[in-house]
C-alpha positions as CSV (number, residue, x, y, z in Angstrom):
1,X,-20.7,-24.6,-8.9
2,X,-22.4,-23.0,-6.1
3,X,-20.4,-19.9,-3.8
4,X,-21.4,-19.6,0.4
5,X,-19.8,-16.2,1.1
6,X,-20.3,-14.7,4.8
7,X,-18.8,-11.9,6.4
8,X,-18.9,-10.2,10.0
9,X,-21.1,-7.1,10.5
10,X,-20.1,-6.7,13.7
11,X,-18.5,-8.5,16.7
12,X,-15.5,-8.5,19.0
13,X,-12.7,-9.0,16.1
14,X,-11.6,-6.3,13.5
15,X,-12.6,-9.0,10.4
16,X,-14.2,-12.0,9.5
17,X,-14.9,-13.4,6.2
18,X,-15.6,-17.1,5.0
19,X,-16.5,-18.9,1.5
20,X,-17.4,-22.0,0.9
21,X,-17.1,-22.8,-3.4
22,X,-19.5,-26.2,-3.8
23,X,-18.4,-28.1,-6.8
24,X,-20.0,-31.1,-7.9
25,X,-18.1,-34.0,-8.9
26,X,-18.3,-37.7,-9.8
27,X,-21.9,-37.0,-11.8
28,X,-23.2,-35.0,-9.0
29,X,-22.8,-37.7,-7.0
30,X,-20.3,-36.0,-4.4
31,X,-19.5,-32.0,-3.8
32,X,-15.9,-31.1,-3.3
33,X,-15.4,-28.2,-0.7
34,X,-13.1,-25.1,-0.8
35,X,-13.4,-23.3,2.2
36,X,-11.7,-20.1,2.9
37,X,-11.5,-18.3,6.0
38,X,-10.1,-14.4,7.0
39,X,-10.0,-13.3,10.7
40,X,-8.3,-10.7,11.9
41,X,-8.6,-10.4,15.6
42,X,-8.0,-7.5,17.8
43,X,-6.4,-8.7,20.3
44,X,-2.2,-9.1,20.4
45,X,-1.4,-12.7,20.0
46,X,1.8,-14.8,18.8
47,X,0.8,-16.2,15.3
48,X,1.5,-19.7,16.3
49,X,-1.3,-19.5,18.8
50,X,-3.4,-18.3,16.2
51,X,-2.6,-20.5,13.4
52,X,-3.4,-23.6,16.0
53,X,-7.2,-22.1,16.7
54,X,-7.5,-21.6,13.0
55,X,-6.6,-25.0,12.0
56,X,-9.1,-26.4,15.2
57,X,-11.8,-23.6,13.5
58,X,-11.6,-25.3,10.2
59,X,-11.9,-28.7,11.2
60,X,-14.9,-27.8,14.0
61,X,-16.5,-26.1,10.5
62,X,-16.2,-29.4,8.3
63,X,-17.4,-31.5,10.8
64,X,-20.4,-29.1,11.8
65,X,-21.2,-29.0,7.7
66,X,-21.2,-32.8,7.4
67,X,-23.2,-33.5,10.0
68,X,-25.4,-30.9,8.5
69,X,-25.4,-32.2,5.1
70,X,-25.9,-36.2,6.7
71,X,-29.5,-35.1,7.8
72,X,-30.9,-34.1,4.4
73,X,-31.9,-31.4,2.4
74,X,-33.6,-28.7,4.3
75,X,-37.4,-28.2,3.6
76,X,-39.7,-25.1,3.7
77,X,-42.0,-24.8,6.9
């Protein structure tokens, strides 16, 4: 098992934390992905509206990791 943690330092929202737990399965065939996200903005907003951009967040994420992880593993310069 392999943990991704990031975490804002600074930016326009009060919080922002993510981890990604990489777990290899079928013989290390395939990873399963937990992903876990915290934002806490800081601006007023209904939580519906919130819960919508954080569901479109997660899904931009998975699809911006796959396509990372269909070109290969990374190699030193």
């Amino acid at each position: 098992m392999r943990v991704v943690e990031a975490r804002l330092l600074e930016g326009n929202i009060d919080a922002f934390s993510a981890r990604f737990t990489l777990t290899p399965v079928d013989g290390g065939t395939r990873t399963e992905i937990d992903f876990k996200i915290h934002v806490d903005p800081d601006i007023p907003l209904p939580s519906s509206v919130f819960s919508r951009e954080n569901e479109r967040a997660a899904g931009r994420t998975v699809r911006a990791l796959r396509a990372r992880v269909s070109e290969g593993p990374l190699r030193a310069s």
